[in-house]
C-alpha positions as CSV (number, residue, x, y, z in Angstrom):
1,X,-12.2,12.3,-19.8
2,X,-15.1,14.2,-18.6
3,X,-14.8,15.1,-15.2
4,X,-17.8,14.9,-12.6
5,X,-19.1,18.1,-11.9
6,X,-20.1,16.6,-8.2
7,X,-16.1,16.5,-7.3
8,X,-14.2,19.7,-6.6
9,X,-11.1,19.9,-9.3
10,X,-8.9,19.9,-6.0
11,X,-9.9,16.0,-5.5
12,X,-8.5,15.4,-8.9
13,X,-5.3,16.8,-8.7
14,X,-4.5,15.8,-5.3
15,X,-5.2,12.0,-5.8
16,X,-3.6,12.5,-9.1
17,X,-0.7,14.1,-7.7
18,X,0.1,11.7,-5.1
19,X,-1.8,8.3,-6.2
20,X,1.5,9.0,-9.2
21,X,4.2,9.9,-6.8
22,X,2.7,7.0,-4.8
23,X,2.8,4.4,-7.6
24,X,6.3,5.5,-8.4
25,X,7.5,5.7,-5.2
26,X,6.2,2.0,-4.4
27,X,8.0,0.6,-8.0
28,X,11.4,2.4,-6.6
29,X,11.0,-0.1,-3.5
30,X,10.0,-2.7,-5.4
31,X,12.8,-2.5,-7.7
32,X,15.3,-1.7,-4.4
33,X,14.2,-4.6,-2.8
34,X,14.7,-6.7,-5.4
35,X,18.2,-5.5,-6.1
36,X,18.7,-6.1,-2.1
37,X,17.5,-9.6,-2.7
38,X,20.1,-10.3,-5.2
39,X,22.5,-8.6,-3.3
40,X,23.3,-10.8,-0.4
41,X,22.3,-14.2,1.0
42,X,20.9,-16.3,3.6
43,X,18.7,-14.3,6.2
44,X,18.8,-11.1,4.6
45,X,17.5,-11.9,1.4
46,X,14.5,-13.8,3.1
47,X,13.6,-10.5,5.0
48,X,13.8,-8.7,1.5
49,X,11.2,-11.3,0.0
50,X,9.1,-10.8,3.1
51,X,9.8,-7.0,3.2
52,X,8.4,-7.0,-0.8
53,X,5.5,-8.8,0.0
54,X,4.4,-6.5,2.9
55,X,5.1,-3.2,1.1
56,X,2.8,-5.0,-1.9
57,X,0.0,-5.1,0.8
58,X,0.0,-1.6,2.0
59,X,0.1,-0.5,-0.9
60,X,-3.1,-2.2,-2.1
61,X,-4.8,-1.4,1.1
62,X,-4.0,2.5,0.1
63,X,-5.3,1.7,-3.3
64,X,-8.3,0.1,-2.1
65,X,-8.7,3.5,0.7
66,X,-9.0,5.5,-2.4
67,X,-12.1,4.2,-3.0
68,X,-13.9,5.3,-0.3
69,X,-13.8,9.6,-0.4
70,X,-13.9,8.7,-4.5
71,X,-15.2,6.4,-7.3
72,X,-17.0,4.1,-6.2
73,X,-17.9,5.0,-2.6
74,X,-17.6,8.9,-3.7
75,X,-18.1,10.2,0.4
76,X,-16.1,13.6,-1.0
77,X,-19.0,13.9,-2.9
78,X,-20.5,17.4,-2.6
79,X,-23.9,15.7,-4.0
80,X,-25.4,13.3,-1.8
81,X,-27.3,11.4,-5.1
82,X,-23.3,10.4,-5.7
83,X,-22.6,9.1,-2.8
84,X,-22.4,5.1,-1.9
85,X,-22.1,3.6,1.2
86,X,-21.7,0.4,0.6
87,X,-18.7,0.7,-1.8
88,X,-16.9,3.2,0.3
89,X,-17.8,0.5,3.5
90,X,-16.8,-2.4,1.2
91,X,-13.4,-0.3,0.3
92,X,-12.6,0.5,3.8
93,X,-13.2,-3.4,4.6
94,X,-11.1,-3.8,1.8
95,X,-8.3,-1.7,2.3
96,X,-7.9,-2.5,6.4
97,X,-8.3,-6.5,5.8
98,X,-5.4,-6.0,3.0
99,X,-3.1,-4.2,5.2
100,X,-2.8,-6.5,7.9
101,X,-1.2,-9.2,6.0
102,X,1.5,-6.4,4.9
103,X,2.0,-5.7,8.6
104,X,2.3,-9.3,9.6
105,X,5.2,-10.0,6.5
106,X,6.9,-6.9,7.7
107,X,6.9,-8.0,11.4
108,X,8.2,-11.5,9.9
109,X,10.7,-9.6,7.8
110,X,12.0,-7.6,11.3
111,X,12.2,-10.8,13.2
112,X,13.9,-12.5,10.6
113,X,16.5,-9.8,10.8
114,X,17.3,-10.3,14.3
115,X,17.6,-13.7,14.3
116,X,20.1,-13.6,11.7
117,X,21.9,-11.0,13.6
118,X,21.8,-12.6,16.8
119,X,22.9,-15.5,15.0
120,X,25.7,-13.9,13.5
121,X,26.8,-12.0,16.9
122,X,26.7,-15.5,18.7
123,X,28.8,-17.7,16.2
């Protein structure tokens, strides 16, 4: 892979570095969750399935993000001929319209949790 001589090397590595530790980090939930799911019953396992699908939201609004400093929107450009505006505006539309429904199952997932804990307290 030839790599663009309008990006510094350090832009490589660091989205290289953490968009990996990022992907395998978010599988490791995933896979977590999942077991969690399995694990137990009732309330609990409906605020895993929520929890899942807001942690699959964030992290394709952080994917999306990415795409804003480089390819396609390439604002970390140090050539301005690179650069796109409309891609990196189109990626931060993107990535903020995509994280709100992960905040909005996570909040679900939360409430869900006290219900069933209030519930439990109660009876």
């Amino acid at each position: 892979m030839d790599f663009p001589i309008t990006h510094p090397i350090w832009m490589w590595l660091y989205f290289g570095v953490f968009g990996t530790a990022g992907a395998i980090l978010f599988t490791l939930v995933i896979w977590y969750g999942m077991k969690a799911h399995n694990a137990v019953e009732g309330y609990v396992s409906t605020s895993a399935k929520w929890s899942m699908a807001g942690y699959l939201f964030l992290f394709l609004a952080s994917y999306l993000v990415c795409g804003v400093g480089g390819p396609p929107g390439n604002l970390f450009s140090s050539s301005p001929g690179t650069t796109n505006v409309t891609f990196a505006t189109i990626g931060a539309m993107a990535g903020i319209a995509t994280s709100v429904p992960g905040w909005v199952c996570l909040l679900v997932s939360q409430r869900l949790l006290i219900r069933g804990a209030n519930k439990t307290k109660a009876g």
